[in-house]
Each structure stands twice: as C-alpha cells, then as structure tokens.
KOLTIPA-524253 format. One line per 5 residues: their letters; for each residue x, y, z of C-alpha. Coordinates in Angstrom, 1 decimal. Example, Ala and Ser with C-alpha at 12.3 -4.5 7.8 and 13.67 -1.06 7.14 Angstrom:
2
as	12.3/-4.5/7.8; 13.7/-1.1/7.1
This chain:
376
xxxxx	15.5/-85.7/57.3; 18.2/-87.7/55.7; 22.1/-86.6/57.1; 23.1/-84.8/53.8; 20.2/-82.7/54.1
xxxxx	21.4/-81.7/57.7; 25.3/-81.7/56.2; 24.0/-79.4/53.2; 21.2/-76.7/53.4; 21.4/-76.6/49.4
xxxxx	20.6/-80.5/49.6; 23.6/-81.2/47.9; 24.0/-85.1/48.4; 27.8/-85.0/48.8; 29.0/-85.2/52.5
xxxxx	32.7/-84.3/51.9; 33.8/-84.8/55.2; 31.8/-88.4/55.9; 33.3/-92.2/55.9; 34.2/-93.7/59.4
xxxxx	37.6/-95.8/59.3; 38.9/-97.1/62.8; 41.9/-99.6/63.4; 43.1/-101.6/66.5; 46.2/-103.3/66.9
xxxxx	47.7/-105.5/69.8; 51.4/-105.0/69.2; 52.0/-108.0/71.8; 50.1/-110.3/68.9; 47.5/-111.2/71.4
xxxxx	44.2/-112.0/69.7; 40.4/-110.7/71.0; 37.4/-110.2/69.6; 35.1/-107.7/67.3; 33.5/-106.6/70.8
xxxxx	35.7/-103.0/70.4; 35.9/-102.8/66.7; 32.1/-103.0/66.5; 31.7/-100.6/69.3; 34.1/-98.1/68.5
xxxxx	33.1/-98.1/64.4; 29.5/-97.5/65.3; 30.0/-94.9/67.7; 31.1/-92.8/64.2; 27.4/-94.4/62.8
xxxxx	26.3/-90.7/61.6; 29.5/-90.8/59.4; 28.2/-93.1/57.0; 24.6/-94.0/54.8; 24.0/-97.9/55.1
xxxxx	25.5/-98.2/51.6; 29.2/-99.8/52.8; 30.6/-101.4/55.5; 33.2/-103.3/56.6; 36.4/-105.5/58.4
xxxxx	39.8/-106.7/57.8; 40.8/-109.0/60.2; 44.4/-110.5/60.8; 45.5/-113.7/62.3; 41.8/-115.4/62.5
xxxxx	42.9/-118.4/60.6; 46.0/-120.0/62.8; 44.4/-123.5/61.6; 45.5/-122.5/57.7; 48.4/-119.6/58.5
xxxxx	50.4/-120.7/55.5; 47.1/-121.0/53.2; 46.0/-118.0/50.9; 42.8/-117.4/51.9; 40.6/-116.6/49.2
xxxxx	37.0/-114.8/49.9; 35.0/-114.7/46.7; 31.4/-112.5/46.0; 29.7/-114.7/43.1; 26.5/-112.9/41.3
xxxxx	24.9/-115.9/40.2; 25.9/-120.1/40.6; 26.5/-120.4/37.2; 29.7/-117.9/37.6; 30.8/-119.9/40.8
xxxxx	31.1/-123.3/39.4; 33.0/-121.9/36.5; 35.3/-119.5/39.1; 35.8/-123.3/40.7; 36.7/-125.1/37.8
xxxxx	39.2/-122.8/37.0; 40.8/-122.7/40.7; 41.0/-126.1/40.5; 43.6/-125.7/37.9; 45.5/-122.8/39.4
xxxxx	45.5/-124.0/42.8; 45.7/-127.2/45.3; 42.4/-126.4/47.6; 42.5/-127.9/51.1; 39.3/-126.2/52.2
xxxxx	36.1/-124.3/50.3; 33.2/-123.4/52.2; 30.3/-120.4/52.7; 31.2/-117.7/54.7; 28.9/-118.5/57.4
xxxxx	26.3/-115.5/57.7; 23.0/-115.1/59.3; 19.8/-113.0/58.4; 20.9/-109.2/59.1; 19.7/-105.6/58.4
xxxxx	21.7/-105.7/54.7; 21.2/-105.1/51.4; 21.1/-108.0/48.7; 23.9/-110.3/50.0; 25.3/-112.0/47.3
xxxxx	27.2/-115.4/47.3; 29.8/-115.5/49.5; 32.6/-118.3/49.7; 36.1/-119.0/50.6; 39.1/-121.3/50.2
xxxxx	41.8/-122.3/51.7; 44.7/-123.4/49.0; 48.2/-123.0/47.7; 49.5/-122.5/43.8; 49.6/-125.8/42.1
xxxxx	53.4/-126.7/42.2; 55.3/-126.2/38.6; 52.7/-123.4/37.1; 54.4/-120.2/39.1; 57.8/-119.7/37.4
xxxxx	57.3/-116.2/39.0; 56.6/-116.0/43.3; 53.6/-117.9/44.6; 52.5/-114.3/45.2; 52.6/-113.1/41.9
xxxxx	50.9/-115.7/40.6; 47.9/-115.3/43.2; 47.7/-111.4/42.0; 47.7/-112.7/38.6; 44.9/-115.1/39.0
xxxxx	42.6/-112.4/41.1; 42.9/-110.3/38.3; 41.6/-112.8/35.8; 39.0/-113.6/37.6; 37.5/-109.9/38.7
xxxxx	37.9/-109.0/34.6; 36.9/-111.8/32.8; 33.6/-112.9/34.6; 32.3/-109.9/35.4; 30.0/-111.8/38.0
xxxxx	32.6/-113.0/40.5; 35.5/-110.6/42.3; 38.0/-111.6/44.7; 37.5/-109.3/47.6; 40.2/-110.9/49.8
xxxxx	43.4/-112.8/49.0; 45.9/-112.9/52.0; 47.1/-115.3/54.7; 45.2/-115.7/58.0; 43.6/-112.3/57.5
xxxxx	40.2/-111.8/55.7; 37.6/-108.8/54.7; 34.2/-108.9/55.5; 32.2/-106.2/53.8; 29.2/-105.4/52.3
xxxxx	26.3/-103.0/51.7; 25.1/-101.9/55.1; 26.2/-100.2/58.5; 29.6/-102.0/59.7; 27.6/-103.2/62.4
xxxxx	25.2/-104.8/60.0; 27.9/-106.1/58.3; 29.2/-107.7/61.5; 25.9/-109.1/62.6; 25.4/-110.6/59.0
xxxxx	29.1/-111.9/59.3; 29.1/-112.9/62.6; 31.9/-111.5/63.2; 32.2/-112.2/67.4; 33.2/-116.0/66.2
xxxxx	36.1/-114.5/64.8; 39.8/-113.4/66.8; 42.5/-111.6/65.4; 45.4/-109.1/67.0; 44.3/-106.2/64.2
xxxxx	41.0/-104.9/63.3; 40.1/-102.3/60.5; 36.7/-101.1/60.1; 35.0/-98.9/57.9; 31.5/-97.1/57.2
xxxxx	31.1/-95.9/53.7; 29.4/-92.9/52.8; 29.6/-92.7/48.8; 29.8/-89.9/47.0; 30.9/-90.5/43.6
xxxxx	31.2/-94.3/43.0; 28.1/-97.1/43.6; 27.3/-98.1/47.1; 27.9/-102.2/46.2; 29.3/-105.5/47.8
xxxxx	32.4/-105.3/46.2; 33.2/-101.3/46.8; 32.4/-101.4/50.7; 35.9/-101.2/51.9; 38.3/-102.7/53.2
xxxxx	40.3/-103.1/49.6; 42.7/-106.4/49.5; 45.0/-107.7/47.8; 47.4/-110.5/49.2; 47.9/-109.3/52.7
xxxxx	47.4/-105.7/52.1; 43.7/-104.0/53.3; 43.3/-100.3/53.0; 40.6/-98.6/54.4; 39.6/-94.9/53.1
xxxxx	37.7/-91.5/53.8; 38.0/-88.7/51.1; 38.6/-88.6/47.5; 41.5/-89.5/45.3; 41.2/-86.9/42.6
xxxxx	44.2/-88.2/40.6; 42.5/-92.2/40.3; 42.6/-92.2/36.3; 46.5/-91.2/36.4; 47.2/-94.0/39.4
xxxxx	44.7/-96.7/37.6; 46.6/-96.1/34.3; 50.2/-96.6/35.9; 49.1/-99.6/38.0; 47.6/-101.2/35.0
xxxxx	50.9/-101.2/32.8; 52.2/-103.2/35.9; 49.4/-105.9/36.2; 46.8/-104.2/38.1; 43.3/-104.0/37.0
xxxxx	40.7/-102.1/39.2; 37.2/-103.6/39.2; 35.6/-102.6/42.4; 34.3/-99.1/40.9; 36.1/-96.8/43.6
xxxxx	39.0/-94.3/43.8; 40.2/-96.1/46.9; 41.8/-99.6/44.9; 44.4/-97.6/43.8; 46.2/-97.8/47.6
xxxxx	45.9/-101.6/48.0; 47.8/-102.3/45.1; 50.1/-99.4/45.4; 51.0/-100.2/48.9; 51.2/-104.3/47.1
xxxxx	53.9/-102.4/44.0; 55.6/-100.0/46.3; 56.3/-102.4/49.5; 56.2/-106.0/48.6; 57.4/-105.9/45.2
xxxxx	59.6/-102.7/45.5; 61.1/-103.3/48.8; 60.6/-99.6/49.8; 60.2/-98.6/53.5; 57.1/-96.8/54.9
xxxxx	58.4/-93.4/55.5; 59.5/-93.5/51.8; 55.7/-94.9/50.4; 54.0/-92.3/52.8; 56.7/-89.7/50.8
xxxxx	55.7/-90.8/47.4; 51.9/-91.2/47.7; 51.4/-87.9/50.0; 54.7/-85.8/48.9; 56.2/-82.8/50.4
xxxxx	55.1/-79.4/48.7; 57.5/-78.5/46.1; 57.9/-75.1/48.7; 59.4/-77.5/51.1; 61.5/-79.6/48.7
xxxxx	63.4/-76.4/48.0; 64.2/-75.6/51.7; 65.5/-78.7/52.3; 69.2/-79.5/52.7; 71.4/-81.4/49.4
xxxxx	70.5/-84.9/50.3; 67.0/-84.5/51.1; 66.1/-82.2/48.8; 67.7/-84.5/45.8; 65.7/-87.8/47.6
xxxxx	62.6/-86.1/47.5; 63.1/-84.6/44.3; 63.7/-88.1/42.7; 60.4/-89.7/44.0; 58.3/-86.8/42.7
xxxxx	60.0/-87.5/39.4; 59.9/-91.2/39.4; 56.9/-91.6/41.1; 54.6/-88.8/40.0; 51.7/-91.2/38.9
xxxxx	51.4/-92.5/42.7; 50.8/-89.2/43.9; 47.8/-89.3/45.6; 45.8/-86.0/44.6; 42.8/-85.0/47.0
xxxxx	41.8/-85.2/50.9; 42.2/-88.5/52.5; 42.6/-90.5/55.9; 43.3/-94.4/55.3; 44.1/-97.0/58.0
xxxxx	46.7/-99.7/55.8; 47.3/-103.0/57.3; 49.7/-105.9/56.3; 50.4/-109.0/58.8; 52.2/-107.7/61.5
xxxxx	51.7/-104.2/60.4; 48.9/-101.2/60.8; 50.1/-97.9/58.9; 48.0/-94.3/59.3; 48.4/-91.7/56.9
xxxxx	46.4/-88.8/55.4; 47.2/-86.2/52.5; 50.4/-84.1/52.8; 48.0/-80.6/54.4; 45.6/-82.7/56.3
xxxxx	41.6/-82.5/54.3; 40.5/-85.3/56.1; 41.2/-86.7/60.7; 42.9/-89.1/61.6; 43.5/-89.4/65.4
xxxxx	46.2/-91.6/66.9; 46.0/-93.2/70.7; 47.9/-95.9/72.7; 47.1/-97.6/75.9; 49.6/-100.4/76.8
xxxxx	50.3/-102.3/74.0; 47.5/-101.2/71.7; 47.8/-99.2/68.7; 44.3/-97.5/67.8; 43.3/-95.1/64.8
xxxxx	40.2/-93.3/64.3; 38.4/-90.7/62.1; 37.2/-89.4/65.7; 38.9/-89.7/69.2; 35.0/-90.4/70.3
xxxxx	35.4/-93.9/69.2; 38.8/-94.5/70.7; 37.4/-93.1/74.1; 34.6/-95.3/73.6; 36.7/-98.4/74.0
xxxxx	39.4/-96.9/76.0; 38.0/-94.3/77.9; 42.5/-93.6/79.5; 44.8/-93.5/77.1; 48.4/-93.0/77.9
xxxxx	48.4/-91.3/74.8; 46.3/-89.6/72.4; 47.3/-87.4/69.2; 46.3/-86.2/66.2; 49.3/-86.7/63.2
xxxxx	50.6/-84.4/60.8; 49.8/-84.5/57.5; 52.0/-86.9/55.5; 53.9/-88.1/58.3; 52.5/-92.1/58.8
xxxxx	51.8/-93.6/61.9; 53.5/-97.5/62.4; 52.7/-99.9/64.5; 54.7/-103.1/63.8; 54.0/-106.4/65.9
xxxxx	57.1/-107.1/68.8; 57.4/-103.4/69.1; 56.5/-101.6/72.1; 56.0/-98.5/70.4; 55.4/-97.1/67.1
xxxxx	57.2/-95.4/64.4; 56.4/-92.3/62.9; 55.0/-89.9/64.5; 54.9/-91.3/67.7; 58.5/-91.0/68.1
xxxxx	58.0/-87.2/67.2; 56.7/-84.2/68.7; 52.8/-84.3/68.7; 49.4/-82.7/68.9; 48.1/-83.8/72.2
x	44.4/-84.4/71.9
C-alpha cells in the first residue's frame, strides 16, 4: 500500500501535509560534507514519493568563486549545441563540463552540464547580474528543451526525479563541500514530478526550497512577469526564488520586511498596531499585494552567506529551528535534526511569519532566535 493510501482512507492522492525540506548552515564558513544533509533528509523519506529530490549547495566552487556557475538540463543534443552557441555570444566560458553522475535509483536523467564563465565585456549596459537573469530566461522560454536550473557563484543545485538520497548517489554528492546545505524531497500534488520541478529553485545566488501550496501563483507569476520573470519549471514554488531575487537584490529590502510582504500580518493585527507600524504595514499590503503568498507553506531560502526560514503568517505547514555551536539547522521535523545532532543547545519551533536568519560571521541568528520561543 502506497503512502497516500495510508495518508487518505478515501484514496485521495493529495498528501497535504508531505515534502521534506532540511537546511544546515556553519555560521563560522567552515566547509563539510553531504554526510548530514543526506542523513538528516532521508530520515523524513516517508515525506516524499520518489518523484523530486534535491540540493543547493554553497561555497563548493572556491576554484571559480567569482565565476557564474551555470548548471543546464538539455532534453536532446541537438538543443545543447544550439544552447552553446548562443553562450558563446553572451558569455566568456572558462570551463564547460558534465556534471559528473553515476548509475543511481532515478528516473530518466537527462543531460546535464555546467559552465563556468563571466558576461562578455561591453553587451551588459545593465549589472552583470541582470544580464545573467536575462539570458536564463531566454533560454528556459525559447528552447523549450533546455532550462537553467542553477545560475549563482560557488553554489549549485543538484536535483532531479528521485528520493534526495538517489539524487545524491546519482550526483555524487560526497565529492562535494560547502558551509550550507538545503535539501528537499518532493511529494507533488498539483504540478508534474520532472527534472526541472524537483526543488531547490535558483536563480543567481538565490535557492528556495518548499513544502505546501501557494494558492495565489497566477497573481505572483503575472506581477513577476511584467518585471522580467518568466516561470518555466511548472510549479507554484518559482514564484519565491525570483521574489526573494526582486525584493532583496534588486529592491534592497531587508529580511524582516520580505518575510512581512510575502507572509503579512492579518489585517486584525494591522489595526492593533501602533501609528508607525500600522502605516509600514499597511503600505506593503498596498504596494505589494501581488507577493503575498496565499496558502500553507515552510521554505528554507539561501543566498551566499545567508540561510532564511519562514512559513505562512498562521503556521499550515513545520518548520523546526535548532543550533548547536555554530550551526544553524532547519527541518520539516526535529527527527532529522536529532538525527545528525542528537544535543542541541537549542531547539524551537518559529512563529508563523516571523523568519529565522542565519548570516555567515554571526554567532547567532536573527529573527526569532533573538525572541521568545517554543522550546521543542
């Protein structure tokens, strides 16, 4: 008997409650291995189907820090040497290789390749970033055979269709360092189980990783598009990568003000409020009403230097926090924290809408750490 059928005695196939998303963080910057992140995501293995898994990974690629590093899922060869005939004219590659993979319990791997490059001088008269976001998009829209599934410096995704410790295997993933690890095991529910929609979601630096259901994703797609963004990857979650992309990197907003706009206070609590706050938060309802994430969700967000954990504003989906030392972990389940650090200092479970900030150099986090909490 399948898990849905356990989940659901009227054999509904929608397990509401089900994706696995883990993060682990070394505030100190020190590197290690998958070792933990493989343990700790599989521990949550009943959480997910086989149809998605996956890893961000950040500071792996010391050798090319500076380098965009571009991971790119081709359908067919045909599509890849056209894909590289056009990034030979957007950008200066210094490297292009395979992912290196080995045989593994997953589904159809496509092509897999990556490349290590900067923009062609004199063809950005925008940022070298806007450029790159501009290029991704061309390519996931016009081939229709060939996405862009990671786009940052020294961090990559490795995802697929498969357990996340499939996808590691098949990735080889112990090869691989880095100071912060996201994971995820997908169970879907209303989008297609494929390469391109395992999570984590990219773009630039950015990786998102996701359990629930963004209700509101036509209202969010159609605002992110007038500004650039096109979503491809056939899931609700894309919407968060680029808005954390707008909102952060182009907007220059702080955290505590993203977390307000994407999971807002009630209007009940707006109008409680004192003068100040209740005209701040009145004015990114207003002007931000289209990022308003509708629906129950968890995500683990990561940027270089940077792990974020947030859910929706009254809590429809975990997310538990822990620390030991300098480590910053989050977790769908405190099972899988325990798992890899069975004595925390600290273990909590976070409010709803109230994020969860680790930052590199920082001996402790932001947010809700620094708050009264929910001791687990």
């Amino acid at each position: 008997m399948s898990i849905w059928q356990l989940n659901n005695p009227h054999k509904d196939p929608k397990v509401i409650d089900s994706c696995s998303l883990f993060g682990m963080m070394d505030l100190s910057g020190r590197r290690f291995n998958s070792k933990d992140p493989v343990r700790a995501i599989a521990n949550m293995h009943e959480r997910g189907n086989g149809l998605g898994g996956g890893f961000a990974v950040y500071g792996l690629y010391p050798e090319f820090e500076d380098d965009y590093a571009l991971h790119i899922m081709y359908l067919d060869m045909d599509t890849k040497k056209t894909v590289e005939t056009q990034l030979e004219k957007w950008f200066d590659i210094i490297k292009s290789e395979e992912v290196p993979s080995r045989e593994a319990n997953v589904s159809d791997p496509p092509i897999v390749w990556r490349y290590f490059g900067q923009p062609k001088r004199g063809q950005h008269p925008q940022s070298p970033d806007d450029y790159v976001v501009e290029r991704i998009m061309r390519i996931n829209t016009e081939t229709g055979r060939a996405y862009v599934f990671s786009s940052g410096k020294n961090m990559a995704v490795f995802k697929g269709v498969g357990y996340p410790e499939d996808i590691a295997d098949f990735f080889m993933l112990e090869e691989y360092q880095g100071y912060l690890w996201t994971c995820h095991g997908r169970f879907p529910t209303n989008t297609p189980g494929w390469w391109g929609g395992a999570h984590p979601f990219n773009i630039l630096d950015w990786t998102v990783v996701h359990n629930g259901e963004i209700s509101s994703y036509d209202a969010n797609r159609r605002y992110l598009e007038m500004l650039g963004y096109n979503c491809t990857m056939q899931t609700d979650t894309e919407v968060f990568a680029y808005a954390f992309d707008l909102l952060m990197r182009k907007q220059h907003l702080p955290v505590e003000v993203v977390a307000n706009i994407l999971a807002p206070r009630l209007w009940s609590e707006i109008e409680k409020m004192n003068e100040e706050q209740r005209a701040l938060h009145t004015a990114l309802r207003q002007t931000y009403g289209s990022l308003l994430m509708n629906g129950p969700f968890s995500i683990v967000v990561a940027e270089s230097g940077m792990m974020i954990g947030l859910t929706d504003r009254i809590k429809l989906r975990p997310l538990v926090a822990g620390t030991k030392g300098n480590t910053l972990y989050l977790s769908s389940e405190e099972a899988a924290i325990r798992v890899v650090s069975p004595n925390l200092d600290r273990c909590w479970a976070p409010r709803g809408g109230e994020p969860v900030i680790g930052r590199i150099g920082k001996a402790k986090t932001e947010g809700t750490l620094l708050q009264e909490a929910t001791v687990c």
